[in-house]
C-alpha positions in Angstrom: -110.6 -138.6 -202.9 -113.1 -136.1 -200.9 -115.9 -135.2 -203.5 -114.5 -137.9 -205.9 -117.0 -139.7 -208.5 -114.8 -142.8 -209.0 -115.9 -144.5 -205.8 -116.4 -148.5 -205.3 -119.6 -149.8 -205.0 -121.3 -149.7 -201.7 -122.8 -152.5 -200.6 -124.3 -153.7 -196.9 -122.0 -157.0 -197.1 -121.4 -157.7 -193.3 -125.7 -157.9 -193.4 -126.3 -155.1 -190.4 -130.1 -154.3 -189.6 -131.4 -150.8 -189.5 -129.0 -148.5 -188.4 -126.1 -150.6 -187.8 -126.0 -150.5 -191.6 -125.8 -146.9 -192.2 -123.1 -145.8 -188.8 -120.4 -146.5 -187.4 -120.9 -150.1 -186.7 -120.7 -150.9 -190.4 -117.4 -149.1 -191.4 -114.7 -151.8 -191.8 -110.6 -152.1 -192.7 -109.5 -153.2 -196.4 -107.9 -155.9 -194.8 -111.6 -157.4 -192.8 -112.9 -157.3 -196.6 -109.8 -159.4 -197.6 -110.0 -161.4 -194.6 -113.6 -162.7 -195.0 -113.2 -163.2 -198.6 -110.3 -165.4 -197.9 -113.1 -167.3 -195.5 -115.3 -167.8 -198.1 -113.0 -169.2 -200.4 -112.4 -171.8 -197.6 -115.9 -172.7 -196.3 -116.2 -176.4 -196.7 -112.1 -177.3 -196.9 -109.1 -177.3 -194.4 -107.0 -174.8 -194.6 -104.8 -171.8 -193.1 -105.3 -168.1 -192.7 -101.9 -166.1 -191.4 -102.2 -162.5 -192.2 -100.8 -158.9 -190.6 -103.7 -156.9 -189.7 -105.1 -154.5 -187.2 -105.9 -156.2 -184.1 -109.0 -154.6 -183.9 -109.6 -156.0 -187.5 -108.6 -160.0 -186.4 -111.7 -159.5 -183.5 -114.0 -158.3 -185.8 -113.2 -161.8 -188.0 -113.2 -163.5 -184.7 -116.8 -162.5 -184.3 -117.6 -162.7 -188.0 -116.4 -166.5 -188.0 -118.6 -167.1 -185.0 -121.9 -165.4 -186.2 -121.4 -167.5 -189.6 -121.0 -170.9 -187.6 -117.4 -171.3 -189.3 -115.4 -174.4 -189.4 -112.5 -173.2 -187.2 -110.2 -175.4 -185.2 -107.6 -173.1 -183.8 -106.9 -169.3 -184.2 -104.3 -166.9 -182.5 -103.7 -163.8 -182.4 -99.6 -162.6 -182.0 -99.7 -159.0 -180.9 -96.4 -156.8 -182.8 -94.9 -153.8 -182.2 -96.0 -151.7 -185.0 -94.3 -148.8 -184.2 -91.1 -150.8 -184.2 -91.7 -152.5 -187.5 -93.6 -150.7 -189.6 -93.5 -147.0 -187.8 -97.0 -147.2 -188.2 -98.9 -145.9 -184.7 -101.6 -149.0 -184.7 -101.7 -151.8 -182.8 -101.2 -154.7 -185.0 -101.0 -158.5 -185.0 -100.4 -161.4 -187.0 -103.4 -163.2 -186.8 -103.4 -166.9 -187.4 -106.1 -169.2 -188.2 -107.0 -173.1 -189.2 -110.0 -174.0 -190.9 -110.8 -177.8 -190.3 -114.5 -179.2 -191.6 -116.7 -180.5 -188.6 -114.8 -178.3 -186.2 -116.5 -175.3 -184.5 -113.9 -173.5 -181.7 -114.4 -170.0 -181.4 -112.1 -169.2 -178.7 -108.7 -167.5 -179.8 -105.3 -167.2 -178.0 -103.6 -163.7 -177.8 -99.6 -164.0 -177.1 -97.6 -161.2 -176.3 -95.9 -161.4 -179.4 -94.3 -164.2 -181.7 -91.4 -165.6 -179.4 -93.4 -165.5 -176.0 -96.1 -168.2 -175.0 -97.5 -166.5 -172.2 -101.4 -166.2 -173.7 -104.6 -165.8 -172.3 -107.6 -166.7 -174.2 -110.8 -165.1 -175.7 -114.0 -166.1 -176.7 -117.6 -165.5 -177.9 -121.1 -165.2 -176.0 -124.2 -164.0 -178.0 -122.0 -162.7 -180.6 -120.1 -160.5 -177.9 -116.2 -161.1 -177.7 -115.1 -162.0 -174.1 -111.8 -161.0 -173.6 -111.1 -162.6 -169.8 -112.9 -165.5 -170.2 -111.7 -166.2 -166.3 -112.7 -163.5 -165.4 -116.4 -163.5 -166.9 -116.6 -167.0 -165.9 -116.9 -165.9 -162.2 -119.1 -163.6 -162.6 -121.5 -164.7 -165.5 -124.7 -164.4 -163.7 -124.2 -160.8 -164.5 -124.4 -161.5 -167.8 -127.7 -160.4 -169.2 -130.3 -157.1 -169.7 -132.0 -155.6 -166.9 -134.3 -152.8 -166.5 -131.8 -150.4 -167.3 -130.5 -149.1 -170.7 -127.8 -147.1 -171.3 -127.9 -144.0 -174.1 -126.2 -142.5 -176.4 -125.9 -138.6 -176.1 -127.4 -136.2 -178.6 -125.7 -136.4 -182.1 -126.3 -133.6 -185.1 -123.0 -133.4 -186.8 -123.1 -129.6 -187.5 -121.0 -128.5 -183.8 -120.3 -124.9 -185.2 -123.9 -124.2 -185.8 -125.7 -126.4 -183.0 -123.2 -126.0 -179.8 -123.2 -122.7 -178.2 -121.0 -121.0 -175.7 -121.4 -118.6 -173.1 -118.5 -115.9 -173.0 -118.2 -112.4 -171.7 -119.9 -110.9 -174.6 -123.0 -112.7 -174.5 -123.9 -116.6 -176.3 -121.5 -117.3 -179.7 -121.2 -120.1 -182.1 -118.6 -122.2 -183.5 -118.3 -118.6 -186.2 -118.0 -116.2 -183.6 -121.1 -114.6 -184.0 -122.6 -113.1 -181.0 -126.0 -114.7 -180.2 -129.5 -113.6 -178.6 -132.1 -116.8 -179.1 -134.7 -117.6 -176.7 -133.4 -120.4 -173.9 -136.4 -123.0 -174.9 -134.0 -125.5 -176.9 -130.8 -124.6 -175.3 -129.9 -127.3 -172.7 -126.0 -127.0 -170.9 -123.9 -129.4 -172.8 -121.3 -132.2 -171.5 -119.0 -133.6 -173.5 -117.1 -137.1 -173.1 -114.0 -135.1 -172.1 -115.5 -133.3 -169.6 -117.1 -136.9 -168.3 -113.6 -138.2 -168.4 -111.9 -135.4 -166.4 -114.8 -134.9 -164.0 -115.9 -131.0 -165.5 -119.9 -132.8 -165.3 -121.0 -129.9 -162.1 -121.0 -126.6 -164.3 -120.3 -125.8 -168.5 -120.2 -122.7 -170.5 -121.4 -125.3 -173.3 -125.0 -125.2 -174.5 -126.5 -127.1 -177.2 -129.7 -126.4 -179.4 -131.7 -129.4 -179.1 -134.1 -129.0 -181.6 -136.7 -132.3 -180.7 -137.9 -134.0 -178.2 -138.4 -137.2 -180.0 -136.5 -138.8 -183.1 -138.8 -137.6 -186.4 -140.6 -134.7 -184.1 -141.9 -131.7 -186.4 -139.1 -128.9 -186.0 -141.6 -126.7 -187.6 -143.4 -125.6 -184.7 -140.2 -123.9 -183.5 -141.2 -120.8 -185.9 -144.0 -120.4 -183.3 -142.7 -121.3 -180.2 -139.0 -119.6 -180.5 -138.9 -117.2 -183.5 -135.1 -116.2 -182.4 -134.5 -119.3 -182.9 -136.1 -120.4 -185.8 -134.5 -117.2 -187.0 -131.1 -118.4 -186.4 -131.4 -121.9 -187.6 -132.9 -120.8 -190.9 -129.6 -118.2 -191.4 -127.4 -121.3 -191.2 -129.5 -123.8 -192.9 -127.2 -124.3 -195.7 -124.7 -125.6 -193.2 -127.5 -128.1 -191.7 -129.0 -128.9 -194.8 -125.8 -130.4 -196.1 -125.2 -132.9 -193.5 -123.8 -135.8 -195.4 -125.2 -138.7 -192.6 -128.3 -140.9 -194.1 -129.9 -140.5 -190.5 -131.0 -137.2 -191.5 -132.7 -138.4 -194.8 -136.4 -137.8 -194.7 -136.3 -136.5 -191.6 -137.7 -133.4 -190.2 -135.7 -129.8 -191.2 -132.9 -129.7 -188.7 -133.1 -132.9 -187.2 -131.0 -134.6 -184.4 -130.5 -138.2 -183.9 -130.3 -139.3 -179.9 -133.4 -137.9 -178.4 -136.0 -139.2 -176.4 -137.6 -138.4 -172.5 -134.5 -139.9 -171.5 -132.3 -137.1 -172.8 -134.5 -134.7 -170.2 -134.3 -137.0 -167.3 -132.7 -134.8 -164.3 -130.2 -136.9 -163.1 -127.9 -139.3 -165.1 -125.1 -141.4 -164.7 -122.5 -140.8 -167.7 -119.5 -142.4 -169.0 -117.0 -141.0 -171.7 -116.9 -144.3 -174.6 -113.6 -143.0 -175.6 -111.4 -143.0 -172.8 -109.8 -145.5 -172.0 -111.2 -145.9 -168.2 -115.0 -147.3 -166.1 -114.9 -143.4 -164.5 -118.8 -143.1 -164.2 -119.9 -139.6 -162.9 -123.0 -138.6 -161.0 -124.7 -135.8 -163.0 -127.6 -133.8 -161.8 -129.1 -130.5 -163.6 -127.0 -127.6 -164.4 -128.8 -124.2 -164.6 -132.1 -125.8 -163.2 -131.9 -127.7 -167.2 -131.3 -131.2 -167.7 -127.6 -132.2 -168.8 -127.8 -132.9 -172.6 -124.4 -135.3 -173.7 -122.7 -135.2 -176.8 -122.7 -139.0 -178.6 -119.0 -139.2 -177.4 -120.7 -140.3 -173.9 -123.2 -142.9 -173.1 -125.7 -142.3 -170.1 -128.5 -143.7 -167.6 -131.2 -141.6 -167.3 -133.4 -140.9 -164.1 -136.0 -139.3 -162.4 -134.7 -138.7 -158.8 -131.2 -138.5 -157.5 -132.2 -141.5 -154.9 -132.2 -143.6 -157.4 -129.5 -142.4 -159.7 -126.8 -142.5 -156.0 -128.2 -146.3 -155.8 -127.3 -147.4 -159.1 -124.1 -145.2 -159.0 -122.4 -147.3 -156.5 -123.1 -150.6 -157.8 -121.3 -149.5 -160.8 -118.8 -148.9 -158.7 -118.0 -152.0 -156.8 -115.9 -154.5 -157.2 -117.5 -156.9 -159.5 -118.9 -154.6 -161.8 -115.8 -153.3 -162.8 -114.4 -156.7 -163.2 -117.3 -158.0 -165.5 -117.1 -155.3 -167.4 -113.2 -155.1 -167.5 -113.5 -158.8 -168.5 -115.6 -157.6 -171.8 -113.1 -154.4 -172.6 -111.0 -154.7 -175.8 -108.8 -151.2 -175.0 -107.4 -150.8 -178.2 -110.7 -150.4 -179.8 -110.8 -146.9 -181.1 -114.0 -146.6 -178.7 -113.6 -148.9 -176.5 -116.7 -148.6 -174.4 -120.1 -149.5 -176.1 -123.8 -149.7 -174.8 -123.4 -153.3 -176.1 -121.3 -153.9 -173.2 -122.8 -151.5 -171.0 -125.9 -152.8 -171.4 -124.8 -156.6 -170.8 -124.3 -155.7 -167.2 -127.7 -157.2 -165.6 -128.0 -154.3 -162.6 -130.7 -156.0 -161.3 -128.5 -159.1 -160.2 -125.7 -156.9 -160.1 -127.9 -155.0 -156.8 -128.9 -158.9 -155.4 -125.3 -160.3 -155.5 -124.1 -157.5 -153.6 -126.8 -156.8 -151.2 -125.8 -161.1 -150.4 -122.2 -159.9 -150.3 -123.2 -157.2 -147.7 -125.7 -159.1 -145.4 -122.7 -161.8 -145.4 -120.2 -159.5 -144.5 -122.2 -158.2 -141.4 -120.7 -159.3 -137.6 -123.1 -161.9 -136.2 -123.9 -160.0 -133.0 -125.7 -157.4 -135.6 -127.4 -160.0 -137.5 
């Protein structure tokens, strides 16, 4: 129950580093917890697993038997319609599994359902789950980090307090009050919606970003921005109780997701929870960089050249097919900068530049 005291023991069993431990990455079903127990039980003998689960939850065992070097044989996942079933919106499977000693097969067979053998197969690369394994096959050499990284957007888990909006009565907050700060930590705000429906050239939306850098002093604010500081202090409470570890020991009224690359000018952004590879072009708004919210993931850069360059090889053929081969949809964010970032750009720019110099008429060679 919210604001119970008769909660389970918390304990880091899945063995995440650093922040993995204490976000998102580490939340996890009842039924992955009875899964991998279940596994345990069975290290060193043959066996079978068949349980109903979340599909997203038989992945996430997938990957666990891989990282653990498992003795698995054969597994398979048989998608259900949940709805139909169990009227429960989710999608589900029966996921299937046989655990033989000296065997180590970490690909996994999806069906359709239980009475139709059309499959295709999944599998495991550097602990990330492949789910064309045709398709990644053909273009593998893409496969790999390049120069580029891709970024979370700002996050500070306080939205009525720290994103502002510009109306016909001047700048309010998430309370309605009526606003008059100084513009030195306001920066117009995107959110992954907007990325997804293509609202990235203008925003009422404006978000206080109070660092520059993770673990900056916020102090200096007082000086710089008295308004401000003002303002922040009047709904400390509201900050102060922030119930995320990320903001343990950390500076008063701290964000998480900043660096130079939030203040870039230009960007390329894409929404991690819709359900599409829609990247947008996004340049300043306001003569101010575009600050995200941590709904979208972005590449920063310094000129537009660049940005329009890397913009369309995200958009060509094969980069939407290696990263379509990686894509798990029903994940409840199904884009990551795990996958992002596994997209080399840099042979990504030297396979098509050989595409296009192949494609050109001899006579222009």
């Amino acid at each position: 129950m919210i604001g119970g005291t008769n909660l389970p023991d918390k304990t880091n069993f899945l063995s995440h580093n650093g922040l993995d431990a204490i976000t998102g990455k580490s939340n996890f079903d009842v039924s992955e917890w009875m899964l991998i127990r279940v596994i345990e039980w069975l290290r060193g003998h043959n066996g079978y697993i068949a349980m109903l689960c979340k599909t997203s939850v038989a992945r996430k065992i997938l990957g666990y038997l891989h990282t653990r070097n498992s003795e698995v044989k054969y597994s398979a996942i048989f998608n259900l319609d949940a709805k139909k079933h169990f009227n429960a919106a989710v999608d589900a499977c029966l996921f299937f599994c046989y655990f033989n000693a000296g065997a180590h097969v970490y690909t996994c067979d999806v069906f359709e359902n239980l009475d139709n053998q059309n499959h295709y197969r999944i599998g495991y690369l550097q602990n990330m789950a492949i789910r064309d394994l045709d398709a990644f096959d053909e273009l593998s050499y893409l496969f790999g980090c390049g120069r580029e990284k891709w970024r979370s957007g700002i996050k500070h888990d306080c939205s009525k307090v720290m994103e502002l909006r510009t109306t016909g009565i001047g700048l309010i907050n998430g309370y309605g009050d009526v606003l008059q700060i100084e513009d030195s930590y306001l920066y117009p705000l995107i959110k992954g919606t907007d990325v997804a429906r293509n609202r990235a050239k203008s925003t009422n939306k404006f978000v206080l970003v109070t660092q520059r850098y993770v673990g900056e002093p916020t102090n200096t604010i007082k000086l710089s921005a008295p308004r401000t500081w003002e303002y922040l202090q009047k709904y400390a409470e509201y900050l102060d109780n922030r119930k995320s570890r990320i903001y343990k020991d950390k500076p008063r009224f701290a964000i998480f997701g900043v660096g130079s690359y939030t203040f870039t000018p230009w960007k390329i952004a894409i929404s991690g929870l819709h359900k599409s590879f829609t990247f947008r072009l996004v340049g300043p708004i306001r003569d101010k960089p575009v600050v995200f919210d941590d709904t979208v993931y972005f590449l920063p850069f310094q000129t537009e050249t660049e940005a329009q360059r890397i913009f369309h090889l995200l958009n060509t053929h094969d980069a939407i097919k290696f990263l379509s081969s990686l894509v798990f949809w029903d994940d409840k964010r199904p884009i990551k900068t795990s996958l992002l970032n596994s997209l080399n750009l840099d042979a990504l720019a030297t396979g098509t530049a050989h595409e296009e110099t192949k494609q050109i008429p001899m006579e222009f060679c």
